[in-house]
MIPATOR-616308 format. One line per field, with one value per residue (C-alpha): residue in one letter; y, x, z. Coordinates in Angstrom, 3 decimals. Last residue first. Example, Ala and Ser with C-alpha at 12.3 -4.5 7.8 and 13.67 -1.06 7.14 Angstrom:
residues 2
r <- c(s, a) .
v <- c(-1.060, -4.500) .
u <- c(13.670, 12.300) .
w <- c(7.140, 7.800) .
This chain:
residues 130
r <- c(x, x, x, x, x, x, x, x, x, x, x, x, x, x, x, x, x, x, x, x, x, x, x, x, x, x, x, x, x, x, x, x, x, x, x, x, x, x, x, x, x, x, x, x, x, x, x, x, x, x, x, x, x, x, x, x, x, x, x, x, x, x, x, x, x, x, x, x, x, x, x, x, x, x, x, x, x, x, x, x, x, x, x, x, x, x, x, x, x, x, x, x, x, x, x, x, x, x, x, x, x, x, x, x, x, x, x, x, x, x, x, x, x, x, x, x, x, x, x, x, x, x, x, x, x, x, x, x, x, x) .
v <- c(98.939, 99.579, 101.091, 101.331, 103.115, 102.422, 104.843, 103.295, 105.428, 105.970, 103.437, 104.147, 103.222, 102.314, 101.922, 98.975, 100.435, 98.749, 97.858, 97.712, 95.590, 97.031, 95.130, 97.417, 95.986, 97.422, 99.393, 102.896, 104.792, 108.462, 106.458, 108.460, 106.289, 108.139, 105.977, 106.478, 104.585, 103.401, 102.863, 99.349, 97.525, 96.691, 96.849, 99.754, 100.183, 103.776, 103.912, 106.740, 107.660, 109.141, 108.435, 106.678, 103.298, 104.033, 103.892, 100.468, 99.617, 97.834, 94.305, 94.470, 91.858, 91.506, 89.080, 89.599, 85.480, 84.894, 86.935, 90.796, 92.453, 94.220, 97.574, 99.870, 103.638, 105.222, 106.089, 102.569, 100.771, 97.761, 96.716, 94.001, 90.958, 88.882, 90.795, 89.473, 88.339, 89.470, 92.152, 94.493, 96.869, 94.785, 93.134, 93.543, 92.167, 93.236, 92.932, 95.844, 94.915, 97.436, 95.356, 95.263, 91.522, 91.504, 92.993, 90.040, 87.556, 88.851, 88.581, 84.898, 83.323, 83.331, 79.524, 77.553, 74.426, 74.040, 75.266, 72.603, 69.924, 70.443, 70.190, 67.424, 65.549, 66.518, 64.496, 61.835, 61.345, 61.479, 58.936, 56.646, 57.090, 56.350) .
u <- c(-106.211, -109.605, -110.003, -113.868, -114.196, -117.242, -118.434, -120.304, -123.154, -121.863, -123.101, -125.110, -123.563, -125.879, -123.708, -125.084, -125.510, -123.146, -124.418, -121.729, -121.983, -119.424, -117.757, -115.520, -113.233, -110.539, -113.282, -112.202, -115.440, -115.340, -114.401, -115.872, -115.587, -116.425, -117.449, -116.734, -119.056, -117.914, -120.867, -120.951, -120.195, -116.753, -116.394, -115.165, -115.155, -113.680, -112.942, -112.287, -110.041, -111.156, -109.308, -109.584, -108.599, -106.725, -103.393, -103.690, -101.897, -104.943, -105.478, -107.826, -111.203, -112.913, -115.916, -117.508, -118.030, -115.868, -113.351, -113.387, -110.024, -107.629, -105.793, -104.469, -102.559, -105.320, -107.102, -108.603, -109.705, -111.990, -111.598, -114.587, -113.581, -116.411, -119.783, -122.122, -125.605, -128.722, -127.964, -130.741, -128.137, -125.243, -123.060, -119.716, -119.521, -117.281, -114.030, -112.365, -109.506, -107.260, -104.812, -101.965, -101.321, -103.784, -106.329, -105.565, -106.472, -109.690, -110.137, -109.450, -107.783, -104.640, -103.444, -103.405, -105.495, -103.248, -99.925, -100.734, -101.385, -98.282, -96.222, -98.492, -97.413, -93.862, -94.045, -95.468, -92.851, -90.055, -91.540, -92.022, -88.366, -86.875) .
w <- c(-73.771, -72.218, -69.166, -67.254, -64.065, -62.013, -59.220, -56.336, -54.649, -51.405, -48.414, -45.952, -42.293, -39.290, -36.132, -33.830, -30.480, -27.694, -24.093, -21.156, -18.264, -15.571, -12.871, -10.298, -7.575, -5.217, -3.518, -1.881, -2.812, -4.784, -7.920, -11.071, -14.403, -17.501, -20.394, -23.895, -26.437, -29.516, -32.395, -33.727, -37.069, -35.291, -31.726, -29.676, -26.160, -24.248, -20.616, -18.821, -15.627, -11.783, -9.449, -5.925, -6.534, -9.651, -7.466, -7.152, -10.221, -12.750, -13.089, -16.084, -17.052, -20.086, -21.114, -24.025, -23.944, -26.691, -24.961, -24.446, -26.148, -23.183, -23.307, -20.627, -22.062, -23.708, -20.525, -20.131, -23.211, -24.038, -27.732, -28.771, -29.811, -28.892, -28.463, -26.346, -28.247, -26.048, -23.964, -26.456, -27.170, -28.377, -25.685, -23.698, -20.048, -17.067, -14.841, -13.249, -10.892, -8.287, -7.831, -4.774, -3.981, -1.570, -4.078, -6.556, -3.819, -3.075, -6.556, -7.111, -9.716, -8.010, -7.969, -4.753, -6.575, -9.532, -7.880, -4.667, -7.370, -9.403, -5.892, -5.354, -8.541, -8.022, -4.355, -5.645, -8.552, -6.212, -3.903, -6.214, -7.703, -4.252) .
């Protein structure tokens, strides 16, 4: 009786495992609208990890190691128009305007950062003595 009761738990962990919803066709059945895409410095080379990806203020996701982000977003940005701003740190922030005129439930963007070239002050020293 116990065999049996362990086989059956492993396949119901199984079934999860292999029925889970990683897939996007499967997100847009269940009502997503899903923009995934790929932060990097100008040239494409390095991606940039930690980099702040957000939609009209209100949706906000970090890109992985990878500068990979991805959103689920409520279905009714399907066929609106919203804006997306990135930010990373030593880099200028870009602002993009997205325009959907099509019905697709999917959007991948690959966004390129320029580095942001700061000069720094001339330092002022302040000497106390007691």
């Amino acid at each position: 009786m116990n065999w049996k009761l362990f086989l059956f738990f492993i396949f119901v962990l199984l079934s999860q495992t292999i029925f889970s919803q990683t897939d996007v066709a499967r997100n847009i059945l269940s009502g997503h609208y899903v923009i995934t895409g790929n932060v990097s410095d100008s040239t494409g080379k390095y991606s940039l990890q930690g980099a702040l990806v957000i939609i009209n203020r209100r949706y906000t996701t970090a890109t992985d190691q990878y500068g990979n982000f991805k959103f689920l977003l409520p279905v009714k940005y399907v066929n609106k128009n919203f804006s997306i701003l990135i930010e990373c740190l030593g880099f200028a922030a870009i602002k993009i305007k997205i325009k959907n005129k099509q019905s697709t439930f999917t959007k991948e963007l690959n966004i390129h950062l320029k580095a942001a070239v700061t000069g720094m002050n001339t330092p002022v020293i302040v000497c106390c003595y007691p």
